[in-house]
C-alpha positions as CSV (number, residue, x, y, z in Angstrom):
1,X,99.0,112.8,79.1
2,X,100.0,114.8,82.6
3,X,98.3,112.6,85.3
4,X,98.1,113.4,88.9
5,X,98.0,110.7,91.7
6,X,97.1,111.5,94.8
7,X,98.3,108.7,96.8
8,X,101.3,108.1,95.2
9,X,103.8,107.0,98.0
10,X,100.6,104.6,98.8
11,X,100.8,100.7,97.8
12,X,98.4,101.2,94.5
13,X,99.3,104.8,94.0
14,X,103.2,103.7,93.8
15,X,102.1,100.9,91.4
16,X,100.3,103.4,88.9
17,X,102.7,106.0,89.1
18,X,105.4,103.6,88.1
19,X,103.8,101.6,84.7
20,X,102.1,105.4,83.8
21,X,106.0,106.5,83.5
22,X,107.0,103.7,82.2
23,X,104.2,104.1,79.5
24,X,105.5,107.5,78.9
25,X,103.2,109.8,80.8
26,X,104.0,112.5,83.0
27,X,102.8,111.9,86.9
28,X,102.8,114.4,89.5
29,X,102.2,112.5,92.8
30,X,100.5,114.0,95.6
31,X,100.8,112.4,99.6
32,X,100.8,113.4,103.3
33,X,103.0,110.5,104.2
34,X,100.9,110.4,107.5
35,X,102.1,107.6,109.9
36,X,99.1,105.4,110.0
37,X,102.0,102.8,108.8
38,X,105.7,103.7,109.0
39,X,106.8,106.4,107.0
40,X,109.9,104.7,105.8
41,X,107.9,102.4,103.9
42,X,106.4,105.5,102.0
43,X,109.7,107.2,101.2
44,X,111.3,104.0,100.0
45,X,108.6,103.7,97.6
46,X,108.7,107.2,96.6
47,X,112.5,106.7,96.4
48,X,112.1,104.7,93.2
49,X,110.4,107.2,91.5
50,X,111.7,109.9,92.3
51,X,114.7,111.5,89.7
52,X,112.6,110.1,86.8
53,X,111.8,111.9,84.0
54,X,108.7,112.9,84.0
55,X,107.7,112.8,87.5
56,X,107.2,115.3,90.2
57,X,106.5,114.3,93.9
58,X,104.4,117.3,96.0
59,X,104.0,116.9,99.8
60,X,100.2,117.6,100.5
61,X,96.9,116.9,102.7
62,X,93.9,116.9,100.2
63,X,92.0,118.6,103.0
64,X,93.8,121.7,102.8
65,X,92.0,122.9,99.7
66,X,93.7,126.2,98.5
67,X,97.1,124.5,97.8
68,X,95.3,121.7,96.4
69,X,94.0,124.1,93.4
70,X,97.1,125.9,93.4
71,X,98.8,123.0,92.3
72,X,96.1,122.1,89.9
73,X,96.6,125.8,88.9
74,X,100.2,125.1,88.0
75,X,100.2,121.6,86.5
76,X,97.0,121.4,85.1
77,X,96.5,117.7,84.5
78,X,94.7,116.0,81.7
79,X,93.4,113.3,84.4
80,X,93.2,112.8,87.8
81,X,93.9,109.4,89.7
82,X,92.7,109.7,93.4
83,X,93.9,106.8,95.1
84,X,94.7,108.7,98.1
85,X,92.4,107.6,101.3
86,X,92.2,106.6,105.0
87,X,92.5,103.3,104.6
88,X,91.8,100.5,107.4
89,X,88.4,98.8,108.4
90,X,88.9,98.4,112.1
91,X,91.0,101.2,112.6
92,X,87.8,103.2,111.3
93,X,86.4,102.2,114.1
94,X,88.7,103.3,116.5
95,X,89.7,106.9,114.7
96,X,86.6,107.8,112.6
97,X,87.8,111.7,112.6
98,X,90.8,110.7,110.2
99,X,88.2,109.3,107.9
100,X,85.9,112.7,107.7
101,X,89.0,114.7,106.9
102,X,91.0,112.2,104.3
103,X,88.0,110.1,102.8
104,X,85.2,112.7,102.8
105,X,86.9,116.4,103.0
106,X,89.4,114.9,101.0
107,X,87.7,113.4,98.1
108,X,85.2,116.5,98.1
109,X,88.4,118.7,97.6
110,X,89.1,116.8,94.4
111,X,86.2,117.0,93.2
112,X,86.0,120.5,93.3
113,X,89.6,120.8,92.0
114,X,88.8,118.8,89.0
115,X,85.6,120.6,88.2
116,X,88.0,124.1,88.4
117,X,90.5,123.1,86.2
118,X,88.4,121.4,83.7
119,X,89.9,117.9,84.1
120,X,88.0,115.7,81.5
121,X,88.3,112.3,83.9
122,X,88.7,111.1,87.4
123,X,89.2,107.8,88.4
124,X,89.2,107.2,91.9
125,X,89.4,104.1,94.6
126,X,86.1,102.9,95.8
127,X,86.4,99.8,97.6
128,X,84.2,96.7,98.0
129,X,84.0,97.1,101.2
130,X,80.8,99.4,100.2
131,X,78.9,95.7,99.5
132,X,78.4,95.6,103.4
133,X,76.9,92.0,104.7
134,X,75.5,91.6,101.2
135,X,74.2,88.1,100.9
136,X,74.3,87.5,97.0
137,X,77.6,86.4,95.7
138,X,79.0,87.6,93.4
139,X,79.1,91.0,94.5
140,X,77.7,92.9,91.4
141,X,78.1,97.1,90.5
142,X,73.9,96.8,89.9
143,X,73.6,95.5,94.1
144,X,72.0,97.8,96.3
145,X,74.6,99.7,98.8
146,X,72.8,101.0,101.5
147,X,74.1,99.4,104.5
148,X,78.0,99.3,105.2
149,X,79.0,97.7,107.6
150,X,81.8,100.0,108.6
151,X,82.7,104.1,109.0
152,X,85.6,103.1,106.2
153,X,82.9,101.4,103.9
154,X,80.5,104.5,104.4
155,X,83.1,106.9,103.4
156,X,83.7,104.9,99.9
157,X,79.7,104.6,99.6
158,X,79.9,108.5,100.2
159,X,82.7,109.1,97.7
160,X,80.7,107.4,94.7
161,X,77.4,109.2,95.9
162,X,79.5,112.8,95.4
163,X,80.6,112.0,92.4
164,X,77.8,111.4,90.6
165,X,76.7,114.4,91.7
166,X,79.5,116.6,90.5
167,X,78.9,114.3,87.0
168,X,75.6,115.4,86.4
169,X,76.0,118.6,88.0
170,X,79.4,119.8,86.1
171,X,79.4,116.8,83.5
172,X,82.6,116.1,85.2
173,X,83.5,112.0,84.1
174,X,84.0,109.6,86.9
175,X,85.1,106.3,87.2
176,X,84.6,104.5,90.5
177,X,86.7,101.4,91.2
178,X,85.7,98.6,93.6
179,X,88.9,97.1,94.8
180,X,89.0,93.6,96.0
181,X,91.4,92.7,98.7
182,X,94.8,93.9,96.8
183,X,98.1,92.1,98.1
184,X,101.3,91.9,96.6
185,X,105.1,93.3,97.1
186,X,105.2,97.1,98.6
187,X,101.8,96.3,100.1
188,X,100.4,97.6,103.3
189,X,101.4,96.5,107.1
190,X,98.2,96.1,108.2
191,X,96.6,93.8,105.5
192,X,96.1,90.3,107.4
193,X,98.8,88.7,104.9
194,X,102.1,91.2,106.0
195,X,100.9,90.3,109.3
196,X,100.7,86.9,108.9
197,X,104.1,87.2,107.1
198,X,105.5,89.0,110.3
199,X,104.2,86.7,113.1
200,X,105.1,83.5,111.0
201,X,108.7,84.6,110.8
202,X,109.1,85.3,114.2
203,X,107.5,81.8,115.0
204,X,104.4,84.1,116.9
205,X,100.6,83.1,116.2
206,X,98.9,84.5,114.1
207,X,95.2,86.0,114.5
208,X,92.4,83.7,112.7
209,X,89.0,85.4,112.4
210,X,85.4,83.6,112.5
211,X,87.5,80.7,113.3
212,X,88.9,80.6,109.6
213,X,85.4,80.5,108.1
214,X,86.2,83.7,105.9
215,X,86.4,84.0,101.7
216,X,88.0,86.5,100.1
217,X,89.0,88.0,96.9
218,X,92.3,88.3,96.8
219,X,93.6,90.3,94.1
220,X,97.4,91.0,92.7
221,X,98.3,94.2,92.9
222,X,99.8,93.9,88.9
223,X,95.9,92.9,88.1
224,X,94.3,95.9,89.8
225,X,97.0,98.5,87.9
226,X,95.9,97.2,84.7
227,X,92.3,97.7,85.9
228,X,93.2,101.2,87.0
229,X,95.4,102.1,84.1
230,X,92.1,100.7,81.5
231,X,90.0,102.7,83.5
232,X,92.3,106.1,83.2
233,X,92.1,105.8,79.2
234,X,89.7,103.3,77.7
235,X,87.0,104.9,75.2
236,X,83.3,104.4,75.4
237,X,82.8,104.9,78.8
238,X,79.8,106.6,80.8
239,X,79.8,109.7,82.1
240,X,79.8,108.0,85.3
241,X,81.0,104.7,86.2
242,X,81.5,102.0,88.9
243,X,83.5,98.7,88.6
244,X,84.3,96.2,90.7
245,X,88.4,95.2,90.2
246,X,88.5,91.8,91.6
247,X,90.0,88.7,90.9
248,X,86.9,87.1,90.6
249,X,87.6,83.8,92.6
250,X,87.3,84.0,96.5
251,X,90.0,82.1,98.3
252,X,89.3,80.2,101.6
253,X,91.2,82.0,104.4
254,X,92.8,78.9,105.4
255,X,93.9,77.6,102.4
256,X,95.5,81.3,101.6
257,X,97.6,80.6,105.0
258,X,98.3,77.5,104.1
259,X,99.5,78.7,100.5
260,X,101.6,81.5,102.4
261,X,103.2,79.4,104.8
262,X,104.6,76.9,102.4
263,X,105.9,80.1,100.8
264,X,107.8,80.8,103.7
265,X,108.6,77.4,104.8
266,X,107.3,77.4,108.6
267,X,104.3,75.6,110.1
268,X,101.9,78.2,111.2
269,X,100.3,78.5,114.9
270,X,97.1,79.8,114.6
271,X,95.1,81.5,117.3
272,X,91.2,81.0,116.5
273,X,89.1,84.2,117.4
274,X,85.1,85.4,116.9
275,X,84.2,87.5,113.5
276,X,85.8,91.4,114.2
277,X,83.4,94.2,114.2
278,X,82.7,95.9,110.9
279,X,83.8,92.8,108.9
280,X,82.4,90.7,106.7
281,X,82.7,86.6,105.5
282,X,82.9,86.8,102.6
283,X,84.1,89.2,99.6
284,X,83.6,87.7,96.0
285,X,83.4,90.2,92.9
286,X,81.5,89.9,89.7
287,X,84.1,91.3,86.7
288,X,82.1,91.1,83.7
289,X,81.8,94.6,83.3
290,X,85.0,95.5,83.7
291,X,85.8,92.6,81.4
292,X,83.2,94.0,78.7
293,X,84.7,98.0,79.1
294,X,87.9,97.7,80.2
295,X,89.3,94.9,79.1
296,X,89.9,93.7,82.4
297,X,90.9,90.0,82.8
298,X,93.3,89.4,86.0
299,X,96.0,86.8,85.9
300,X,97.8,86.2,88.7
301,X,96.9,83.0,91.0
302,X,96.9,83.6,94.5
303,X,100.2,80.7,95.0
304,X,102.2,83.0,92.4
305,X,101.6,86.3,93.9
306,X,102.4,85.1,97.4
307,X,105.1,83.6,96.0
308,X,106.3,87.1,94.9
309,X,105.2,88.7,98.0
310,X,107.8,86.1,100.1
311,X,110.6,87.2,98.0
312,X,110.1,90.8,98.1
313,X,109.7,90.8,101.9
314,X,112.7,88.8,103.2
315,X,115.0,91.1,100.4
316,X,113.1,94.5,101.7
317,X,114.3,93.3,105.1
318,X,117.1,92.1,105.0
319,X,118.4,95.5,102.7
């Protein structure tokens, strides 16, 4: 099949791009490389797709909506991955315009480009951030949404709301996906564990939130593009859908330092600070129905995947 990716100098979209060529697919990518992180990080991930056959990288803002159909126009893709997004719970807080335009603007953009170009399935990157303060653990698809706790988690909740509208309005399919903490090699800056990573090398503290009293769901980034990749092709799905990709065992906070330091081989110095705004204790995710439609079972301990993170990171930097 021709899939685009929107996204796909991102740390998931990179991911997918990659194993859907090296399952013999065609990808055009679509990014803005905007500098919420640095850049360079982008283009080296790029770098290793681009020049392979099959693949075709188009520079882009998904809020600019005539070249968006254009190049649907001249492509015209089977299937459309949206990974692209705003990303960032605090810094939602800080910059909530960026989040109208890429999260909401964008996603509505997509939408409409599918629904013009008679795509027959988007998948797209919800996130479980949309589960808010929610009390009952695990988090399951069936929980009532209704009160995010963030501008980043609203946008998501807002995302799956639109499509279900353009599903029973244009019988477009759509496949939401709940991601659950994703970490791994080519990740993102600002996730806690490259920070961690960074301050720990440098012999700095590092920044501990609700004193260490936090759980979360860590999940390998090799897990979540299985789950992604299931969710692009499987049979028997809905016309619309929502899973939650997790790796279905929340890890203490301190133990996941405690992991990633002995990866490194320092002694961490921790600086223990109150619960941020528009976060949450804990994130824990309930898989059986990705497990029953997609075939979704995620394999990768939270010890190995650090482990793999370490590596990558001190041979990124040092090259």
């Amino acid at each position: 099949m021709k899939i685009f990716v929107t996204g796909a100098a991102g740390f998931v979209g990179s991911y997918v791009a990659e194993s859907l060529l090296n399952d013999g697919h065609e990808v055009v990518g679509f990014d803005n490389y905007n500098d919420y992180y640095d850049v360079r990080l982008k283009e080296a991930r790029s770098a290793r797709l681009e020049g392979r056959d099959g693949f075709t990288m188009v520079r882009g803002d998904l809020a600019d909506f005539q070249p968006l159909t254009s190049i649907f126009q001249q492509h015209k893709p089977d299937r459309v991955c949206h990974l692209a997004a705003q990303a960032g719970v605090r810094y939602s807080i800080e910059n909530p315009a960026a989040y109208q335009q890429s999260n909401l603007e964008g996603h509505l953009n997509i939408l409409e480009a599918c629904r013009h170009s008679d795509v027959d399935r988007l998948v797209y990157a919800s996130s479980s951030s949309v589960y808010g303060g929610n009390k009952k653990v695990p988090f399951s698809e069936d929980d009532p949404v209704d009160h995010p706790v963030s501008l980043y988690a609203a946008t998501k909740k807002a995302n799956e709301l639109m499509s279900h509208t353009y599903t029973h309005l244009y019988g477009l399919q759509t496949v939401g996906l709940r991601f659950f903490t994703v970490y791994g090699p080519w990740g993102r800056p600002d996730m806690a564990y490259w920070l961690f990573t960074e301050a720990m090398l440098k012999g700095e503290s590092i920044k501990v939130f609700n004193h260490g009293k936090m759980e979360r769901d860590f999940t390998y980034i090799d897990d979540i593009v299985a789950g992604v990749k299931a969710s692009l092709f499987a049979d028997g799905l809905d016309p619309y859908e929502i899973f939650n990709l997790g790796n279905n065992k929340p890890e203490n906070l301190m133990d996941f330092i405690k992991t990633l330091a002995g990866a490194l081989g320092v002694e961490p110095k921790m600086e223990m600070l109150p619960m941020q705004a528009g976060d949450v204790p804990i994130t824990f995710a309930d898989i059986s129905k990705a497990q029953e439609k997609l075939g979704y079972q995620p394999t990768t301990s939270m010890a190995e995947g650090l482990n793999r993170f370490v590596v990558w990171y001190k041979e990124f930097f040092k090259a």
